[in-house]
N, C-alpha and C positions, 0 to 999 in steps of 0.2 A: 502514464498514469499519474500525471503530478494534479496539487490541487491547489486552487488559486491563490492561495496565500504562501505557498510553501517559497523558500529562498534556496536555490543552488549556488551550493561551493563547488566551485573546477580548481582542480590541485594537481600541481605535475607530479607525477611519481616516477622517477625513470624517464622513461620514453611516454608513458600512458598518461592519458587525462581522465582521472577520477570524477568524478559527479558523485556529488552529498546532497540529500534533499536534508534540512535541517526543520523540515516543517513543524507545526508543532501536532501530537497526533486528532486524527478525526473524531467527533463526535459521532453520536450515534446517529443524530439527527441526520448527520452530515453525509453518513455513509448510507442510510434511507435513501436522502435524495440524489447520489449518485445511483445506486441501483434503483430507485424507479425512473431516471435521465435514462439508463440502459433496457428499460421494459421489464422491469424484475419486481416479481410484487414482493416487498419487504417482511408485511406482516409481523408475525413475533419469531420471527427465524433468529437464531444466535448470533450474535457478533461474527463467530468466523467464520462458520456457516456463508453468512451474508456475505463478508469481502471473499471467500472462494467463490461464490456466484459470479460477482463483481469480474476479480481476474480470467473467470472463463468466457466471461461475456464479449470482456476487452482482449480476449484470444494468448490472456498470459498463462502462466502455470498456475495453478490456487496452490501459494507454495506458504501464504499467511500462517505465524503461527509455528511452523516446521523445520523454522532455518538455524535452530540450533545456536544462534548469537552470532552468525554468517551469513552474508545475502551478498552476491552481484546486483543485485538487483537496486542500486544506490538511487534509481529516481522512481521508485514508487513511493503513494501518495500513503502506505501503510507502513511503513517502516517502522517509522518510530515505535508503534503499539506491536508489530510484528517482534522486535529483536527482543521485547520484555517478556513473551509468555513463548511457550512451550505446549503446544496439545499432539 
């Protein structure tokens, strides 16, 4: 789930190889035109409404939103906006 502009960092940690998407977060726009790329009609649906569409579409968890300021999930393209809010 990365997006064309975002930059990964690989960092050793231990034995593991960490991935950082440091992208900067999506627009609205931006997140539209991925879910109508997936066949998902946008409309006036909420922001995270829309990216849980998004991650079920692309067969991930719709975990946007709920991760508490903790994500495995270091290369999706929602992060950034993900670790700031809480619903």
């Amino acid at each position: 789930m990365l997006f064309a502009d975002s930059l990964i960092i690989q960092q050793l940690k231990g034995e593991k190889m960490v991935t950082v998407n440091t992208a900067k977060p999506m627009s609205m726009s931006e997140i539209k035109k991925k879910a109508e790329s997936l066949g998902i009609r946008p409309g006036k649906t909420k922001k995270a409404e829309l990216i849980h569409a998004i991650q079920q579409a692309e067969g991930c968890t719709p975990c946007f939103g709920r991760s508490n300021g903790q994500c495995q999930y270091v290369d999706c393209c929602f992060m950034r906006d993900c670790l700031k809010i809480h619903i």
